[in-house]
N, C-alpha and C positions, 0 to 999 in steps of 0.2 A: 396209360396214365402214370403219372408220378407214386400213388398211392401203391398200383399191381408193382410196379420198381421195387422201390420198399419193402414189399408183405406190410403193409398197415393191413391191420383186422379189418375189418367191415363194417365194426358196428363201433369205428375208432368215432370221435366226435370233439367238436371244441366250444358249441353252444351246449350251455349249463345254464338253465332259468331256475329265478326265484319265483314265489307266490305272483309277484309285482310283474313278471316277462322283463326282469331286469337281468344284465348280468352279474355273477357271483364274482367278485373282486379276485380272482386265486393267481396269487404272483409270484414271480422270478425276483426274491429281492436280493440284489447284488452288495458285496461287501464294500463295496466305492459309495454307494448312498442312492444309485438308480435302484428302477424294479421296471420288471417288464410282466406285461399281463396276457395270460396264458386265453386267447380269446381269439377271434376271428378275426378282429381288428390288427390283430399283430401281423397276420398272417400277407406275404409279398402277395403270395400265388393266388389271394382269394379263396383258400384253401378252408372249408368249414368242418375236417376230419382232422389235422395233426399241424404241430407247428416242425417245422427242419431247420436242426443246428447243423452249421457246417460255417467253411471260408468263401464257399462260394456266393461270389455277390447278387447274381441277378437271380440265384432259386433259393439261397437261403433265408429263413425267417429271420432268425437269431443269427448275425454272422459276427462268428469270433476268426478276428486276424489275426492267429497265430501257428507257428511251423507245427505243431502238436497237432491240431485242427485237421481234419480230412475235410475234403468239399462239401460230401453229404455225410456227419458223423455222428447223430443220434435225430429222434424224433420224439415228441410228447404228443401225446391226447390222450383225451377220459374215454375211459371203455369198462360197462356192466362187467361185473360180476358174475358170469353165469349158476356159481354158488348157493351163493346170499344175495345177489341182486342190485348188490353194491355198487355206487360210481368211484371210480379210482384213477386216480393221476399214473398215468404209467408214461415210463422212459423207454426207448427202445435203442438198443443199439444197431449200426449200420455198418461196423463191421471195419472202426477206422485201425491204424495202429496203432494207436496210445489209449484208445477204448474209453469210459466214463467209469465211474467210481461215485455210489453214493453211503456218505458216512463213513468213508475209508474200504468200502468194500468193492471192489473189482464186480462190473457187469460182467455175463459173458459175450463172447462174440456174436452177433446176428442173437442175443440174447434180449430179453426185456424185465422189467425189475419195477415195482408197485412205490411209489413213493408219497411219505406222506406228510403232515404239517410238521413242521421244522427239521426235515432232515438238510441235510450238506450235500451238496449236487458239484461235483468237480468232473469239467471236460478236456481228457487230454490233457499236459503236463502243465494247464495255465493255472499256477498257488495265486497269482495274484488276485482272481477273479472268482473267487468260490459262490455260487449260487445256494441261497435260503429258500425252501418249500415253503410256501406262505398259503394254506388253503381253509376257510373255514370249517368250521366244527359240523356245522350243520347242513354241509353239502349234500350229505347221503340222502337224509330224512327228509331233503326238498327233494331232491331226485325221485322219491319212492313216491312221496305225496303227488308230485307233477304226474308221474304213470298210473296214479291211478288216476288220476280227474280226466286225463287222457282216454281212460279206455271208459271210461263213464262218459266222457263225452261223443267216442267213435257208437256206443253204443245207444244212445238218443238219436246221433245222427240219421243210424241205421234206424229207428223206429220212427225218426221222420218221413224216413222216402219211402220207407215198407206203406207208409199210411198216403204219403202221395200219388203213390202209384195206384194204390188202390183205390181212389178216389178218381185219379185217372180211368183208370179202367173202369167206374162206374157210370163217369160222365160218357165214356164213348161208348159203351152199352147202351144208355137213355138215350143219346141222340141216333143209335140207332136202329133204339126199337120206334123213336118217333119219325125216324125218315129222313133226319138230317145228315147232311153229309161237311164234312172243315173241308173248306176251299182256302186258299190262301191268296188273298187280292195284291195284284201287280198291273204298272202301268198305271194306264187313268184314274182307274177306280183304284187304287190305293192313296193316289196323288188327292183325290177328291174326299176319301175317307180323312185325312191327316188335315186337311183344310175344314170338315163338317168338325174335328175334333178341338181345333182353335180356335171355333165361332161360337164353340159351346162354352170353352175355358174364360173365355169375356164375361159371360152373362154370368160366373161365379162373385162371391167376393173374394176379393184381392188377400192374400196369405205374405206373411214375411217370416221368414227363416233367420233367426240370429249365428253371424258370421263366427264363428268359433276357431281364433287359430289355430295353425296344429301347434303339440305341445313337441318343446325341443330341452334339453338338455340344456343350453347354453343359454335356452333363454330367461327372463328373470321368474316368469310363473311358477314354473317347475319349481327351479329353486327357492320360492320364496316356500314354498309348500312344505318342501325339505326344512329349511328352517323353522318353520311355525311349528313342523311335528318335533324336531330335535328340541326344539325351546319345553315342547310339554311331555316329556321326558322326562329331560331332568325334575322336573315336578312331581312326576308319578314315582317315578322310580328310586327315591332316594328316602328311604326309610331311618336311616339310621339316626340320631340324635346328633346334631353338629352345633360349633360354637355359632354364633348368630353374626362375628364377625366376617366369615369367608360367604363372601357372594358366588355362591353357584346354583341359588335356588332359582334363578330363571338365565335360557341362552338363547342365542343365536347365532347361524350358522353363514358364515359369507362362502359363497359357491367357487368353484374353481375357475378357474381362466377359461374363455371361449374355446371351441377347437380351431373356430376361425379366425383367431387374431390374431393370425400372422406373425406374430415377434417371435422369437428365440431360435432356439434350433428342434424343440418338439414340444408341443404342447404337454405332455405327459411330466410334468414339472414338478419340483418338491418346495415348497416354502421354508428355505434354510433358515432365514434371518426376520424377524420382527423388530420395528421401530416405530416409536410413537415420540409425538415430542413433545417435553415438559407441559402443556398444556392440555393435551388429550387429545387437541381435534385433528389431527395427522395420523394417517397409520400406512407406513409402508410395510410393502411384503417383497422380499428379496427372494426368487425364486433361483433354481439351479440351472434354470436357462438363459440364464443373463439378462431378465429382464425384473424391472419394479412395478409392483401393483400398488398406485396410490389412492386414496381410500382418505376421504373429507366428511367425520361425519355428521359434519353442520350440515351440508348440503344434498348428504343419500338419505334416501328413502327406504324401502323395506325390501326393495331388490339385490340392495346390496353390489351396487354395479362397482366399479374404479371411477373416476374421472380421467385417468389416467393411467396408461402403460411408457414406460421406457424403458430402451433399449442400451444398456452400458456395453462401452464396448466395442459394437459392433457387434456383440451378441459373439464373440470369440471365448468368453471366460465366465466360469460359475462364480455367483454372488454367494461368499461367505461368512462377510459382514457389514453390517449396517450400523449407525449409532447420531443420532443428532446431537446436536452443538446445545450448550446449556440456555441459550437466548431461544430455540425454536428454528432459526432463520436458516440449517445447513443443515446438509445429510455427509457425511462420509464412509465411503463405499470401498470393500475391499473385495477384491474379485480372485479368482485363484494366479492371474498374473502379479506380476510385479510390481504394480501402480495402481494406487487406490484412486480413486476420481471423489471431488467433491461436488455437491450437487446443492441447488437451493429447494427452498420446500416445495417449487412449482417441478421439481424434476430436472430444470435446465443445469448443463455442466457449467460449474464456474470455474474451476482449474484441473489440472491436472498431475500425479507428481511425477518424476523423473524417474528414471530407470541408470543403477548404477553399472558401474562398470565389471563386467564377469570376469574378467583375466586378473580382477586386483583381489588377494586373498585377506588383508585384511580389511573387514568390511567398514573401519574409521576413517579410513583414505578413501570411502565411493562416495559419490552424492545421493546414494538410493540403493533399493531393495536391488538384487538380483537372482532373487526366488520367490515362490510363491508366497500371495499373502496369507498368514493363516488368520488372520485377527486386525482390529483397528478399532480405536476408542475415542473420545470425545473430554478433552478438560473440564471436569466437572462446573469451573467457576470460569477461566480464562477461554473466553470463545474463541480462538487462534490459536490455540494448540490443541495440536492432535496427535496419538499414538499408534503404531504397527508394528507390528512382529510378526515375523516373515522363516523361510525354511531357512535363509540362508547363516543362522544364528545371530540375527540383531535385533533389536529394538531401538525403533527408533523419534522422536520427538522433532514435531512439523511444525513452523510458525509460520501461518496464513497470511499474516501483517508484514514481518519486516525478514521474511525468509526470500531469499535470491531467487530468481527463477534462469533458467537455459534455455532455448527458446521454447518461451512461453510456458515453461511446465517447472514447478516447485521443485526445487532442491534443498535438502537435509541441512541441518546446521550441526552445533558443537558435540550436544546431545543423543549419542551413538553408543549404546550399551552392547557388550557382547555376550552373551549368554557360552554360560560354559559347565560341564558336567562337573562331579566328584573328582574324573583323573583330569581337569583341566582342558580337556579335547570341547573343541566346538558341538556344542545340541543346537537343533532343531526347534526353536518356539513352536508349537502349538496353537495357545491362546495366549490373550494380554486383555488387562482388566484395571483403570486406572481404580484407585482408594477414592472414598466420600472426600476425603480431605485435599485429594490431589496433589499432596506431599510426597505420594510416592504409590506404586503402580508393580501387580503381580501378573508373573508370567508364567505359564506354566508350557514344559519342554519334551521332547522327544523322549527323555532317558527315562522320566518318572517322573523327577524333580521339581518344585515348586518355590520360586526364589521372589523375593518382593523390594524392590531398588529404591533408590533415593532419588528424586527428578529434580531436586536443585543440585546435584554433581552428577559427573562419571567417574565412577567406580569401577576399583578390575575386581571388588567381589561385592556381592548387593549384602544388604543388612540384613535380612533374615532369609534361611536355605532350610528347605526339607527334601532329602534325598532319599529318592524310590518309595512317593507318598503314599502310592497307590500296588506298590511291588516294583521290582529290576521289571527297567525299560519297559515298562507299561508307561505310555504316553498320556498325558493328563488334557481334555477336548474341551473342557469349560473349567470357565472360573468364574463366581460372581461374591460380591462383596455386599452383605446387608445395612440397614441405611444409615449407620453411625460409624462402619467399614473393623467392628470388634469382631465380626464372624467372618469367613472365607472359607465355600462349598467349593469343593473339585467335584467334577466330574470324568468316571472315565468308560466307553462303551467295551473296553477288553472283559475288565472282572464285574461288571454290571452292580458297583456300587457307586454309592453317593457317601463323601466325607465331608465333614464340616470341620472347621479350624477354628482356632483361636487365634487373629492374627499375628495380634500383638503379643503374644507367646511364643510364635511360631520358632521352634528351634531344632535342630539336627533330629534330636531323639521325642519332638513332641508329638503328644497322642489325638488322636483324632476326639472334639469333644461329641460328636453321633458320628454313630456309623449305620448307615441305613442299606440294606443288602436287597438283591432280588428287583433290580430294577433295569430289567432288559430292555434293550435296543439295536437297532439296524442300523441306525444311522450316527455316524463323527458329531454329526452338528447339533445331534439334542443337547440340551442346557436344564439349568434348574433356576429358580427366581425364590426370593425373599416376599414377605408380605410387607408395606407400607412402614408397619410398627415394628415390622422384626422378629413376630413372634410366630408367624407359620412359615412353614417352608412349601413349595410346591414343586412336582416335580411328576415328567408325565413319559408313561412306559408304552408297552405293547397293548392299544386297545383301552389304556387308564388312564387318567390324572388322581392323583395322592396327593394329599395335605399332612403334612406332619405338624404336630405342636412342639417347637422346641422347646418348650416348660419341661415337659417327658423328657429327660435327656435321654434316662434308662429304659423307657420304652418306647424305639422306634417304629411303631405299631403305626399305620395312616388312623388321622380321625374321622378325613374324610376322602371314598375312594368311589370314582364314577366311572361308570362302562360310556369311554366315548363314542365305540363306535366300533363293531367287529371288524376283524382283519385289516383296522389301520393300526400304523401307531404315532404316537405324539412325538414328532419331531424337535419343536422348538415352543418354550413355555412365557410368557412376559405377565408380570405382580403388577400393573402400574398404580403408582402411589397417590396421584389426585385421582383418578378417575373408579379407584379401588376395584377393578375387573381384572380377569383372567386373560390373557389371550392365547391362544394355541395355533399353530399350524401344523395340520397333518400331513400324512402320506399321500393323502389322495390328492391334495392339493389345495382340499379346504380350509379356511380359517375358522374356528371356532373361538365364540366368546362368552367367559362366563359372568354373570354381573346379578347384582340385587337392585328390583325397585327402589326399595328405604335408601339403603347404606352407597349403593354406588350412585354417583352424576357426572352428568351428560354422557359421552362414548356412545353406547350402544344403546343408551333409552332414548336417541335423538331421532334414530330411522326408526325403531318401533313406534314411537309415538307418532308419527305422521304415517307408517302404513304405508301403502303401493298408490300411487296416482291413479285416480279413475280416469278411467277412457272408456267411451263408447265404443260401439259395435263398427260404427258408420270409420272413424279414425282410424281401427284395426284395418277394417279390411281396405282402404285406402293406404294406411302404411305397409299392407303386403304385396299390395300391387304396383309400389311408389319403384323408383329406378333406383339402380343400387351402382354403386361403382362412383364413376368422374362423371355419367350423366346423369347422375342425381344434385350433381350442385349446380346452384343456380348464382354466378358468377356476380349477376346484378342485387345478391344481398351482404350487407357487411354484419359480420354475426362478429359480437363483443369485438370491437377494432383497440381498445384501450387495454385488451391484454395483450398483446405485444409490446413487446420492450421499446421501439419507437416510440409508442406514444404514451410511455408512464411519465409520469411524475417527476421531476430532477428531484436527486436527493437532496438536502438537504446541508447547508452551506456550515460542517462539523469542525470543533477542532481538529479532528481526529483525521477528516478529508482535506483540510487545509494543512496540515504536516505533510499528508504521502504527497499533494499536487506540488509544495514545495518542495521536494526529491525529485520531483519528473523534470528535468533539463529543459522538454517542450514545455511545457504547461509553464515553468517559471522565467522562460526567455532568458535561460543563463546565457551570456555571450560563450563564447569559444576559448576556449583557453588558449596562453600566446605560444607559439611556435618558434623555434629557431632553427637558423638554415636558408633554405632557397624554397620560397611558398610556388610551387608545379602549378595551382590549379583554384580557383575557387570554392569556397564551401568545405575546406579544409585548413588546418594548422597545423599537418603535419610536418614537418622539416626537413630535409636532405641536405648532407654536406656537398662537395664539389665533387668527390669522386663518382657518390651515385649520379648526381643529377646529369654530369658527362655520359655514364654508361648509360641514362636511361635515353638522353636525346640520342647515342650511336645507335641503338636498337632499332630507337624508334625511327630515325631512315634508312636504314639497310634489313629491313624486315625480309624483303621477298629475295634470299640466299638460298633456296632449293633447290637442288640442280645446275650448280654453276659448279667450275673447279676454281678450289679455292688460291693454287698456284697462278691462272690467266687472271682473276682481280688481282691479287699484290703486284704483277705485273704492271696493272696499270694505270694504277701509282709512278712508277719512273717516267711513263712517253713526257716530256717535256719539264721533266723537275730535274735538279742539281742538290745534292746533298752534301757537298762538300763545301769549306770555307772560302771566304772572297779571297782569301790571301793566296788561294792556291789557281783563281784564272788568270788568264792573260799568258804571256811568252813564262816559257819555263826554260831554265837554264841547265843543258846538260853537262854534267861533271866528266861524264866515262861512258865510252859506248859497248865496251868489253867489261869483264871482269880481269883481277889480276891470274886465273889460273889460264884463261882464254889466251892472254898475252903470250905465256910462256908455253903454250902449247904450239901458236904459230909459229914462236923463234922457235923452238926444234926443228922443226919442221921442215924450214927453210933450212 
């Protein structure tokens, strides 16, 4: 076997249970923003002893493609302590030539090395990919606990059968001190035994068993269960004395994606992006597998299901920003490609932008990105304009309304900023963040930098610059503006602080007005969010959410600080300001929400107050028996036919629709503009002068010239034509039949 291959120990393993026979989360979190989790489920091989890194495809678990990489070049699995008794994460080396290294220290060959919660795990010469040890605190002490309930239960077991047996062996003592002998009946007399035994089971009363599905993961029971415990939690557990403005004294917890739902490229997804729109009752979730989870909470219940998944893309590119339009009515979506897609609140794609051209270096001559998007925002007041900034060092401003399109896909207009460092060299945006005001819009860049432009011009330098805000070439991943746009938070996951700004200050040498430190992360795409009023800040780390009171300038102390949840961390945070709740997306892929009965409405008090739909026993067990797939529909029912865009509604007969249908050539029956020349053909005005329209009738009869020489056609041209003038047929009169030198050659002669 694979394992004797190796030398895996024996008592190597990859199931780790909690109290619950759940698994313990202990993951591979990668410096890109994946994690992979160290569990059975990883494993190709079915393997329940060890996962194998290597390049090889069809044995490796973890396969990294790169030249550094051997085919089989480390393995991990937990293995006791023989000590202490301890379970411990161990790495084993396989003996590749570039070897492992954890925390900068050299494994040794066919060597093995204990590793534990936050160490640095580098394989082979791949810097870009450095692996984080991510494993709970309290692995051990489940471990110890489980062995004992273990041998305490092997040990009942054995006082079971010690006592069955001997009850056994008492029974077949008495039946054979009384004479009886066990025959065991076959043939008739069993067949008549089994028939005496169903004529008996009639004459009982009738018994019903309630049908109890089994419990799944994906399904909504489980998780609503999950929810209602996380909801009373936060209730128990939160002693400390808080302003009575931050709603976090009650939550709930929306569950992760199905394993079954088929979209993306792996279920094991991160929630990069939150969007809710100015009204509350929308919440998308932008996940890293390129799909959206839409979420209506007029219409969910306490399951916390989607109405809705889609699929951007084609499921080619991670979703790393979301932002609705100030009406509600649009979502725009920026993916790690070069084309944000716009989408309306049902999900449907309604345009798309263009993709500029890569050979052209300055990027005010392309009609679009041509790198990745890092960022895209939403004009606070003007619903038709939109922002992105992109690697390729631009920013650039989108008009929905009267912006061109190339087939079919939106192109850029005048509004083309180029982001440029201290020495004038092209940076890399980051993030882009438009102002409450929408006068003008902050970006923040590759180098450090933090610069805030004008959106009624272009500019070759923006109006306010802070250079290396956060240190030289530390890259600045978030920016958000509080709700009057006088504060502006950076965030950066390098130095694992949070700055806040004074915007309208904002100059070369100014000073940060908090500096909040000690705020770790895994992930580019965590963010921080403003409260409603402006006066708390929130912001959520490994396994926390923290509330700062900016009043405290001088003491960045949290007032208030919640255990979300062991071994995740909070990726992406959202304040929204009508509906005064928190929202969070974590690691695992859950949504969490925090909110107050009193002070928060509607969002998340809409499916708690309605609860989980009852259903009977009798409908369960009919919906687990029902067909699943294409022969579960039933073709002769029309289920809501009036949402399809066929059958909505006409809009509405607007100024606004009445200007674009008078721009449409078709729609307004413009005639044809007039043409001059020689009109070829119908249904055109184009013109031709005489020389083309000659060339294009030659072509057009002498087409089939393949294969012919082209000296025998010119040939035959002359059979029967005369090229020369009338003046020269008829008798011609000869002058001289010699020449004069001819003459005088013959009189010699003679």
């Amino acid at each position: 076997q694979l394992e004797d291959e190796l030398n895996i120990p024996s008592g190597a393993t990859l199931t780790v249970q909690s109290k619950a026979s759940a698994e313990i989360p202990s993951l591979l979190a990668v410096s890109s923003g994946s994690s992979i989790q160290i569990s059975p489920k990883t494993s190709v091989n079915n393997s329940t002893k060890f996962l194998l890194v290597g390049r090889q495809a069809n044995t490796s678990d973890i396969r990294i493609n790169h030249k550094s990489i051997s085919r089989k070049h480390a393995a991990l699995y937990f293995l006791q302590d023989p000590e202490t008794s301890n379970l411990e994460l161990y790495l084993k080396d396989l003996g590749g030539k570039y070897g492992c290294s954890v925390n900068g220290t050299k494994v040794e060959k066919q060597g093995s090395a204990v590793l534990k919660a936050g160490d640095k795990l580098v394989l082979g010469n791949v810097r870009e990919q450095v692996f984080t040890i991510n494993i709970p605190i309290d692995i051990v002490l489940m471990h110890n606990e489980l062995n004992k309930g273990a041998k305490e239960e092997e040990n009942d077991v054995c006082g079971q059968q010690n006592k069955s047996e001997s009850a056994n062996e008492t029974g077949d003592a008495q039946e054979r001190i009384n004479g009886g002998v066990k025959t065991a009946l076959t043939g008739r007399a069993a067949r008549e035994a089994e028939i005496a035994a169903m004529m008996e089971s009639l004459d009982q009363a009738p018994s019903y068993t309630k049908y109890k599905p089994i419990n799944d993961n994906s399904n909504g029971a489980s998780e609503v269960s999950n929810a209602i415990e996380s909801h009373e939690a936060v209730q128990t557990t939160q002693n400390i004395k808080m302003d009575k403005r931050i709603p976090v004294t009650n939550s709930i917890t929306i569950p992760p994606p199905a394993k079954n739902s088929g979209l993306g490229k792996s279920n094991s997804s991160l929630p990069t992006t939150l969007s809710l729109d100015p009204a509350g009752s929308r919440l998308f979730v932008g996940m890293s597998n390129a799909t959206i989870r839409l979420y209506d909470f007029n219409g969910m219940d306490l399951s916390l299901q989607p109405f809705k998944n889609v699929l951007i893309q084609e499921g080619r590119y991670s979703i790393v920003s979301t932002t609705f339009s100030s009406s509600g009515d649009k979502l725009i979506v920026g993916t790690t490609s070069a084309q944000p897609v716009v989408l309306d609140r049902d999900g449907n794609e309604i345009i798309e932008f263009n993709k500029g051209d890569m050979y052209v270096r300055d990027m005010a001559r392309t009609d679009g990105h041509v790198a990745n998007i890092t960022g895209v925002d939403w004009h606070p007041f003007e619903r038709d304009l939109v922002l992105s900034a992109s690697f390729d060092g631009s920013v650039r401003i989108w008009d929905l309304e009267r912006g061109k399109t190339k087939f079919e896909k939106l192109c850029s207009g005048n509004l083309i900023y180029r982001i440029k460092d201290s020495m004038g060299k092209k940076s890399k945006v980051t993030c882009v963040k438009f102002s409450p005001t929408g006068r003008e819009f902050a970006c923040g860049t590759n180098c450090g930098s933090i610069q805030i432009w004008n959106t009624t011009k272009v500019g070759s330098r923006p109006d306010k610059v802070i250079y290396d805000a956060h240190g030289k070439n530390i890259a600045i991943h978030s920016l958000v503006y509080n709700y009057d746009g006088t504060k502006l938070a950076s965030r950066c996951m390098d130095d694992s602080c949070v700055k806040i700004w004074e915007a309208r200050k904002l100059t070369r040498s100014a000073k940060p007005y908090l500096l909040i430190n000690d705020l770790n992360s895994n992930y580019e795409y965590s963010n921080s969010s403003f409260s409603p009023d402006g006066k708390f800040f929130c912001v959520g780390t490994i396994g926390q959410l923290k509330i700062y009171n900016l009043a405290n300038g001088s003491d960045p102390e949290p007032v208030v600080s919640i255990d979300v949840a062991a071994g995740v961390s909070v990726i992406t945070c959202c304040w929204h300001k009508k509906l005064n709740q928190i929202i969070l997306g974590l690691s695992d892929g859950s949504v969490r929400i925090f909110y107050d009965p009193i002070r928060s409405s509607k969002g998340a008090l809409l499916p708690v107050s309605k609860g989980l739909r009852k259903q009977d026993e009798l409908s369960l067990l009919l919906a687990s028996r029902a067909p699943t797939g294409s022969a579960g529909i039933n073709l002769a029912d029309i289920q809501t036919p009036h949402a399809l865009p066929m059958f909505r509604d006409p809009e509405k007969n607007t100024k606004r629709k009445r200007e674009k249908e008078r721009q449409d050539p078709v729609k307004s029956k413009r005639p044809d503009m007039p043409g001059t020349g020689i009109k070829v053909s119908e249904g055109t005005s184009a013109g031709l002068n005489f020389q083309q329209y000659n060339l294009t009738s030659a072509i057009q009869k002498n087409k089939n010239i393949a294969g012919k020489d082209p000296r025998n056609e010119l040939f035959k041209y002359k059979e029967g034509k005369s090229y020369t003038k009338v003046s020269y047929d008829g008798d011609v009169k000869v002058l001289a039949q010699k020449t004069a030198e001819q003459e005088e050659e013959e009189n010699e002669a003679n």
